[in-house]
N, C-alpha and C positions, 0 to 999 in steps of 0.2 A: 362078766369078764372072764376069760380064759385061763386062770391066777397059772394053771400048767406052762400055757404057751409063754408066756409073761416072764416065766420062769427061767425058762430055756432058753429065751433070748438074751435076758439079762447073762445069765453063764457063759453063753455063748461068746459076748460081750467080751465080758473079761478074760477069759480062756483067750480071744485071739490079741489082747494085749498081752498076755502073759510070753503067749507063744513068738510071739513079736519081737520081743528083748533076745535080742542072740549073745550082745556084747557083756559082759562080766564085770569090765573093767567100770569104774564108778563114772558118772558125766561129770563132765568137766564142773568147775564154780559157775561157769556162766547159766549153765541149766538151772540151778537153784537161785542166784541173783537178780537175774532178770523176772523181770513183773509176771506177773500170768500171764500169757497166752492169750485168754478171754478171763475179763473185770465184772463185764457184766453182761446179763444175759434175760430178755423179757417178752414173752408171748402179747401178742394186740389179742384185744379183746374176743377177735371173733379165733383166733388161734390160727387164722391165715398166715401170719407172717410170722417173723423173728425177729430181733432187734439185740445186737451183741456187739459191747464194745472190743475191738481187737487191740493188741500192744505190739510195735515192731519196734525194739531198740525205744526211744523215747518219744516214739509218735503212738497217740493213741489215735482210733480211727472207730467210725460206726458205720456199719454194715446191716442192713435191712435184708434180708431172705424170703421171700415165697415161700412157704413148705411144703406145696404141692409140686413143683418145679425145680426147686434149687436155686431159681434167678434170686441174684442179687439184685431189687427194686432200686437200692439207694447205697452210695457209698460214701466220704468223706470222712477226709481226715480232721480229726477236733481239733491236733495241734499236737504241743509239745506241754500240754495242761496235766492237770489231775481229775480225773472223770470222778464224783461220789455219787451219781444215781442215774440213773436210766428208766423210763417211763414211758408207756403209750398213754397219749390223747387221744384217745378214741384210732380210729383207723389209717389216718391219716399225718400226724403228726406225731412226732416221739420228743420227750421233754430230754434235756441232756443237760446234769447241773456239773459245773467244773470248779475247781479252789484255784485259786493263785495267794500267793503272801505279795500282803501291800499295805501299804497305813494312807491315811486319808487327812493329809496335816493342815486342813482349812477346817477339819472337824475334833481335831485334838484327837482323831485315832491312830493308836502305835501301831506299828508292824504286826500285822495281823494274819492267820488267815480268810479272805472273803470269799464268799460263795455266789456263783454267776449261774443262773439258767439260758441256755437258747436252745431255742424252737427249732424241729427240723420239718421243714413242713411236704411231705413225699412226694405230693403232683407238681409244686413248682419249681421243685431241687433246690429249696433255699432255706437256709436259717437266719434267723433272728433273735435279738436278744430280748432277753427278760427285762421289763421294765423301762427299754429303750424309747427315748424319747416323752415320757411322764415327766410334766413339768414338775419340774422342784425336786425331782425323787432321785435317787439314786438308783443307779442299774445294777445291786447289787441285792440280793437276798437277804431277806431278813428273817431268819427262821425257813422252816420247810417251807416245800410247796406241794399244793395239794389238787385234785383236780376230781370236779364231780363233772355229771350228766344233769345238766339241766336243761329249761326252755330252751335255752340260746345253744343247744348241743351240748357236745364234750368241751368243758370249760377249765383252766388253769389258775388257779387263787394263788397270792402272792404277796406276802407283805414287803412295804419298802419304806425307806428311811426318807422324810420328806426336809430337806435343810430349810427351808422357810418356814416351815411349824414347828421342826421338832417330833414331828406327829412318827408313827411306822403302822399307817394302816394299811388292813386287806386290800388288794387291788384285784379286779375280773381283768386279766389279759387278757388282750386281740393279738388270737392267735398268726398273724395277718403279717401284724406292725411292731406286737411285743408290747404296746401302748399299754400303761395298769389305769382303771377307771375306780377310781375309792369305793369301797361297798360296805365298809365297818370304819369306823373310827379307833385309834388304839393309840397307846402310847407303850410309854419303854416302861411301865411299870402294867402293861399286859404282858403275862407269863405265858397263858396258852388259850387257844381257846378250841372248838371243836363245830367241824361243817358237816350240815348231812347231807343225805345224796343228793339233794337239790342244791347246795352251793348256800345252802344258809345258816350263818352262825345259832347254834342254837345253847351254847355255853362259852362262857370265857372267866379265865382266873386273872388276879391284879394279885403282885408280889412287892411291899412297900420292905425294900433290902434293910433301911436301918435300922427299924424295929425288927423285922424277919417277918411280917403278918402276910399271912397268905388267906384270898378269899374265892368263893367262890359267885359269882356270875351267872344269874339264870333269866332269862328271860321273863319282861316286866313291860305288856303294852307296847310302845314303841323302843322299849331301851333295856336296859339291866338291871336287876334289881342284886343284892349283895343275899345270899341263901342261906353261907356258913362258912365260918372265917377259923384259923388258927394261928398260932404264932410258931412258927418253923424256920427257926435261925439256921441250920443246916438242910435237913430232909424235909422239901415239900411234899406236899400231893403234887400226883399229874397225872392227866389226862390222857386215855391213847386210844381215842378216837370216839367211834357211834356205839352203844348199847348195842342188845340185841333186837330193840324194836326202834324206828325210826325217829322216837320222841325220848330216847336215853342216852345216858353219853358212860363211859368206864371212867374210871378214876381211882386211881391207887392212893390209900390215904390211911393214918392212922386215925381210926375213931374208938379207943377203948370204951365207949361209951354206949356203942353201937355190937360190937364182937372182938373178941381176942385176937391175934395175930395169928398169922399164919408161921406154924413150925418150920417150913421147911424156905422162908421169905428173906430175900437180903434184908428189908427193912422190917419198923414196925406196921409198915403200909399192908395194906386188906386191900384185894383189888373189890370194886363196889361198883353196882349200874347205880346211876341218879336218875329219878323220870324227872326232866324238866320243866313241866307244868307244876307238879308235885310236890317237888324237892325232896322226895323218898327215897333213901336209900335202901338198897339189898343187897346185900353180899351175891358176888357171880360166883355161880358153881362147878367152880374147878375143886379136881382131886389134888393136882400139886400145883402149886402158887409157878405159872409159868413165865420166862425171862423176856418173851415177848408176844405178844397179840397177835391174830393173827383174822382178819376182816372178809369179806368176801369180797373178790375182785369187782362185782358190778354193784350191787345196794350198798356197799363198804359198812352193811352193819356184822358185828361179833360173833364169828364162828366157832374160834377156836386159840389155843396157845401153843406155844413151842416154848420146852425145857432144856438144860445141858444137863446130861449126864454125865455118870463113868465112861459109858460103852459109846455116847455122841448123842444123837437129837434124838428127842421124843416129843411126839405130839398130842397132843387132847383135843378133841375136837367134840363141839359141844352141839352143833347141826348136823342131825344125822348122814345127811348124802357127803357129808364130807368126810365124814369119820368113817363110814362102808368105804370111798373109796381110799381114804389113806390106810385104811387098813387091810385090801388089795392091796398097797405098794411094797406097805413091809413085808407081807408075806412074800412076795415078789423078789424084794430085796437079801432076804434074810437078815444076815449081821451087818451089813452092809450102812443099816442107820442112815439112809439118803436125808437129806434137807430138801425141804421146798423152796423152791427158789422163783417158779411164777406160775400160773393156770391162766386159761382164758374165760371168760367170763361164763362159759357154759360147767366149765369143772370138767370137762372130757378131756382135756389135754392140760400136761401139768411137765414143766422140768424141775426135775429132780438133778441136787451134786451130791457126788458119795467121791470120799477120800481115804477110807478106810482099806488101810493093806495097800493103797495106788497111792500115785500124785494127783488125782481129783478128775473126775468124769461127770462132763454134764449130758443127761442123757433125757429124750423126749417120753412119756410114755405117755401112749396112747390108749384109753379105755375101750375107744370105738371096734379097733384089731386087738387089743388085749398084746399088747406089743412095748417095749422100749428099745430104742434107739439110740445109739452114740451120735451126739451130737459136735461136743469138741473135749476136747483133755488141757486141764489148765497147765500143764506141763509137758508137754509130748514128747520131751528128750529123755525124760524119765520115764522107765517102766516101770513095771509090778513087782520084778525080780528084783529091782535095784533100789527099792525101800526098803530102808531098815526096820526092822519089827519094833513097834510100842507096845506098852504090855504096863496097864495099872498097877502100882503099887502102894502099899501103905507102911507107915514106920509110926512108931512114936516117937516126940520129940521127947526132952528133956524134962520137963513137966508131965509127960503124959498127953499130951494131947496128940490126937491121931493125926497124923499129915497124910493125905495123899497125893500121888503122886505119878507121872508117865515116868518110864524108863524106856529111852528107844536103842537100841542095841546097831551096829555096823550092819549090814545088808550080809546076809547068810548065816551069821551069830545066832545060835538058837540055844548053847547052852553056855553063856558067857564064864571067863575068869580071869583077876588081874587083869582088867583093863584098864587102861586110860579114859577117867573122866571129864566131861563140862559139866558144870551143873550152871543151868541158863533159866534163873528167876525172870518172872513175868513183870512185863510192866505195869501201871496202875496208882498204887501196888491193887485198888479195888478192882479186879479183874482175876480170870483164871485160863490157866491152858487145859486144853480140852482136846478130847481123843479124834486123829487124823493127821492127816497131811501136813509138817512143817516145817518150810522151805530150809529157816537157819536152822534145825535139831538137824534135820535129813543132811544137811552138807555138810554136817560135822560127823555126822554119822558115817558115812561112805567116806571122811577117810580115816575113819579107826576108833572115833572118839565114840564112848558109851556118853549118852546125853540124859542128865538127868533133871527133869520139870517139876519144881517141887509148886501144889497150890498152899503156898505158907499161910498159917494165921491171918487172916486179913484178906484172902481171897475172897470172889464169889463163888455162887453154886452150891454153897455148903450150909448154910441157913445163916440167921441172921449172927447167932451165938458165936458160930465159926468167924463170921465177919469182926466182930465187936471186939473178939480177943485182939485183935491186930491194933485197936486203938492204943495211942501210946507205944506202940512197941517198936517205931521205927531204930535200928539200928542194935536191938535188942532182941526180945523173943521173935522178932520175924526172920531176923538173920540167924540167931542161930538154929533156926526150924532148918535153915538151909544145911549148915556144917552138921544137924543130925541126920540129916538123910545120906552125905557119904560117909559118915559113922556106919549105919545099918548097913549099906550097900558094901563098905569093907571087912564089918562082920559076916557077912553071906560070902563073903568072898568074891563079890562080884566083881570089883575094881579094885587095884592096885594105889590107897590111900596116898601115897607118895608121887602118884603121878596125876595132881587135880587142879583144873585153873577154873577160874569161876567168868562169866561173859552174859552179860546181858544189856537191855536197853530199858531208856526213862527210870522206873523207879529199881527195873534190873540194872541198870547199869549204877544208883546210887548202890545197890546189894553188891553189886563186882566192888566197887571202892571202898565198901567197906570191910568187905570179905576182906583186904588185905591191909585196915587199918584196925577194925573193932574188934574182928575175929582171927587174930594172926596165927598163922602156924597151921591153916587148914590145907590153904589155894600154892601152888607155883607160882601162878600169873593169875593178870583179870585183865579184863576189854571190858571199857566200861563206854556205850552209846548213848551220847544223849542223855547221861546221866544229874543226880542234884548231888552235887558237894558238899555245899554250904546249905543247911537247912535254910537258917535264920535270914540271910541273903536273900534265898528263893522265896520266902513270903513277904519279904519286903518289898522286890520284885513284882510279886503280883498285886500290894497292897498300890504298888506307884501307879501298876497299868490300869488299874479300876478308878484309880482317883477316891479310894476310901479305903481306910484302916478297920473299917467293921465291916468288911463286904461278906457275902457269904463264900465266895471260895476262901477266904483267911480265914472264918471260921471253920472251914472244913479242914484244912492243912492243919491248921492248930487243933482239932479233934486229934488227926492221926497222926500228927507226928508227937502230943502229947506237950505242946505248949500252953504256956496260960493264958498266955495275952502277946500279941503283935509284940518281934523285937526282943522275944523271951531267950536271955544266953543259956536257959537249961539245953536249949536244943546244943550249943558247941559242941558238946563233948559225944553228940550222937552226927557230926561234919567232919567225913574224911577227908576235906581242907584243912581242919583245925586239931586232925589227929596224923598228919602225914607221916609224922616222925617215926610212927608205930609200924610203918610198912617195910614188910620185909620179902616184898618179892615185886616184880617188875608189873608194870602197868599201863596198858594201851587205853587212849583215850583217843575216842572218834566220835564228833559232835557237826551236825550239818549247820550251813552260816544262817540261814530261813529260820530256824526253829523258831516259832514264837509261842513254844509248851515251855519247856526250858531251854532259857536264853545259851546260847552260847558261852559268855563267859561263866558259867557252872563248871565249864573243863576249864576253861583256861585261868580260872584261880587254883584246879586243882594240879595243870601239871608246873605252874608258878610254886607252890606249895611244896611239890614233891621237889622237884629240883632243889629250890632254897635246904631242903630235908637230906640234899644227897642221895636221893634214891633215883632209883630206875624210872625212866616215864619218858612215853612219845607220844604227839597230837598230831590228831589229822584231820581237818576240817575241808569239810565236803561241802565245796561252794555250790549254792542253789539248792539245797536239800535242805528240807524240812524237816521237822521231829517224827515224820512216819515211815521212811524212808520211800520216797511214792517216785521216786528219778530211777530207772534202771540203770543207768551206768554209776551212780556213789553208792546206790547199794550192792551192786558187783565188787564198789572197792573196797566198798567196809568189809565187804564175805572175804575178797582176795588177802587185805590186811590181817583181818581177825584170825584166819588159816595162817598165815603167814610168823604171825604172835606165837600161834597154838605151838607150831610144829616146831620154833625156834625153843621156846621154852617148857616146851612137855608135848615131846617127841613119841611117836607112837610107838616107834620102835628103839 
């Protein structure tokens, strides 16, 4: 490969978006609000074609490309849906999975979100759905879907919910009819299981929730045999996907019995090949425990992994022709830190997105020319010029413990002071913000606001020990991880302490409400999205929708939020419903009427609460909106609103 030419193109690349931005002035809200541009984006196997969902307004729509031509083969609009995956069936068909919120009240299921497959099938110009027409079944996903090359061709596996058994087993779609024909037997105490490239189960786990016992499943003659079993009332093992030889399966698991953990691992889990015959385990030899697998698009056996950094993705790749050429990309790339995002089954053509320093460019490179190409920009109203700079920081909190952290600065700020703060905690809280591209920091940014992303105690990314401190600490040391870092940031002089509102979503938006209940005297204001008010509430909530008080999501709530047991009032006094009286600065509340993460009335016992309190507080409920915000026009309003809060109550100027 070229790695020169490669080089120069890529430059080239960005140089003429750079040069392309004439305008100064910052894009409108709507440039940052509205969805991407392009959701999703995936090579067919033989790397002939393209396959990319588009977004106009709240139509999402898929689009099939030639790449040797440019002809658009296929076009149609999905709807007014929410697209979560996109996939080639072999050459000819592309899988297209969509969410809608719905409950199913002949089956006792609450408002839910469900997950739908259809088929796009390119020579007939028609789609179908997943599991349409299977007697007794629901046409409704249950769990992924997965899709090998077997006798019968490229084949699409499926499980579904059978209302006359009970049952959710595997079903082999007809790619055809969408018809599922049962191929495994399973029920709802099958957790995972794993197919190899011929479409045949060659492991499955059973997870019995009351006791918490998780087992493993191996192949025994005609059926399963039970290999090795644990009791995992919160953290299972699990499964992601085939070994690296056709008769092993991965499996992330703790086995101290086996090897120590890995230092740098959210859990106590070792990722582990099992040979299935065997039932021997071996530790897989990665250098850093990575955040996701990553398979070979044609044998789907284990290649390689993808990590989060400081600086964005890094890869290990553990088959050599893939690790030569992703290590052509990087050098290609430079700091740039691309994602893989698809290859075609030969590994010569691979799309790469990079967001670093842009609004995010999905671009094709070719091994064969030694070449990358811009393909589309998930943003196109935004240029290179008009992102604000992020820039890793670290602080100590209060205790000592090291936070880090982004700091993204207004678009031309290079040597900031006295500025006007947000500080915009992640959701999760088990989750972390990561360095690139992000739509709500960058639109607080352009217009003046320094944005600060702290990954508090309790993040990932940071090994298991960072994670662990966060237990217990809701409303406690994970919040104030937050009011230390614009401590620091005031001591540098970087921002102007007196002028700082706190805003975020799900368990950022419980941090915005508490910021102006637990930790008073930091914030002006907070916007709290889709936030949890009432601890105790929120898990009784999830205890109702499970239909059990010992499920394992209540045991996991009660790990971290540091309760003892379901219904425990230690949590009140960590519920800025139960502390409203304590606020002393005004509070935006914006909660979509769909959410079935947290419920709706989460805000609206809180702006109940505040009012009864005589404080400041407005609700905005975004009908049809979900807890992710996935509708471009309510999260345009939440952007419009939130700007709207900011600049009333901590004005840039």
């Amino acid at each position: 490969m070229a790695i020169v030419a490669f080089a120069c193109v890529v430059g080239a690349a960005a140089t003429a978006q750079a040069e392309a931005a004439a305008v100064k002035a910052p894009p409108p809200l709507e440039a940052y609000g509205a969805a991407p541009a392009i959701e999703f984006m995936e090579l067919s196997p033989s790397g002939d074609r393209v396959a990319r969902i588009t977004v106009v307004g709240e139509t999402r729509a898929i689009i099939v490309t030639r790449m040797t031509t440019g002809e658009n083969v296929f076009a149609a609009a999905v709807g007014e849906v929410k697209v979560r995956d996109l996939r080639w069936i072999g050459e000819g068909h592309v899988l297209v999975v969509t969410s809608q919120t719905r409950s199913i009240p002949m089956l006792g299921v609450p408002r839910s979100e469900l997950f739908f497959g259809q088929i796009v099938d390119l020579e007939k110009k028609k789609l179908v759905q997943v599991l349409d027409r299977t007697p007794d079944v629901l046409a409704v996903l249950y769990g992924p879907a997965l899709i090998r090359r077997t006798d019968e061709g490229e084949t699409l596996f499926a499980r579904g919910f059978n209302v006359a058994t009970g049952q959710s087993d595997l079903h082999r779609i007809n790619l055809n009819t969408g018809r599922g024909r049962s191929v495994e037997s399973m029920n709802r105490e099958t957790d995972g299981y794993v197919l190899n490239q011929d479409g045949v189960v060659i492991a499955m786990s059973r997870y019995v929730e009351r006791g918490g016992r998780w087992s493993l499943r191996l192949p025994n003659g005609g059926g399963f045999r039970e290999s090795w079993a644990v009791t995992a009332l919160v953290d299972t093992p699990v499964f992601f996907g085939m070994g690296r030889t056709p008769r092993t399966v991965a499996i992330g698991a703790y086995r101290p019995d086996l090897v120590h953990g890995d230092a740098d691992a959210e859990t106590a889990d070792v990722l582990f090949e099992v040979d299935v015959d065997t039932g021997e385990w071996t530790r897989l030899p990665f250098e850093h425990h990575p955040d996701r697998l990553i398979h070979h698009p044609r044998t789907k056996l284990l290649i390689g992994g993808e990590r989060t950094e400081e600086d964005g993705f890094h890869y290990e790749f553990i088959e050599p022709a893939a690790a030569r050429r992703w290590s052509a990309i990087e050098r290609g790339f430079g700091d740039k830190r691309p994602r893989l995002v698809s290859w075609n089954d030969q590994q010569n053509l691979m799309v790469v997105f990079t967001d670093i320093g842009e609004s995010g460019l999905y671009q094709l490179v070719d091994f064969t020319r030694g070449a990358a190409d811009v393909l589309a920009e998930a943003y196109p109203t935004i240029a290179a010029d008009q992102v604000g700079g992020q820039r890793p920081i670290h602080y100590a909190a209060a205790d000592g413990l090291d936070i880090p952290a982004y700091l993204t600065l207004p678009p031309g700020v290079d040597e900031p002071s006295g500025l006007p703060l947000v500080v915009l905690p992640h959701g999760g809280p088990e989750a972390q913000d990561v360095a690139g591209f992000d739509w709500w920091a960058q639109a607080l940014a352009a217009r003046g606001y320094a944005v600060l992303q702290p990954n508090f105690r309790g993040s990932t990314g940071y090994g298991r020990d960072f994670l662990e401190a966060g237990y217990g600490e809701w409303g406690r040391k994970m919040q104030t991880d937050l009011s230390d870092g614009v401590r620091w940031l005031a001591a540098e002089g970087i921002i102007d302490p007196a002028r700082v509102c706190i805003v975020g979503a799900s368990y950022g938006g419980y941090a915005a409400m508490a910021g102006l209940t637990l930790d008073a005297g930091v914030y002006r204001c907070g916007v709290a999205v889709a936030g949890v008010s009432d601890l105790r509430r929120m898990v009784n909530w999830e205890a109702r929708q499970e239909g059990r008080n010992d499920s394992q999501t209540v045991r996991y709530w009660n790990r971290f939020m540091g309760a003892a047991r379901l219904n425990d009032r230690a949590l009140d006094v960590l519920s800025p419903t139960l502390q409203a009286n304590a606020a002393e600065a005004p509070l935006l509340l914006i909660h979509g009427k769909d959410d079935t993460v947290v419920p709706i009335e989460q805000s609206r016992v809180m702006a109940d609460a505040m009012r009864r309190a005589g404080k400041s507080v407005e609700l905005i409920e975004l009908p049809g909106e979900d807890h992710w915000l996935s509708r471009s026009e309510t999260r345009m309003q939440m952007l419009r609103e939130t700007v709207r809060f900011l600049e009333a109550n901590n004005p840039v100027n």
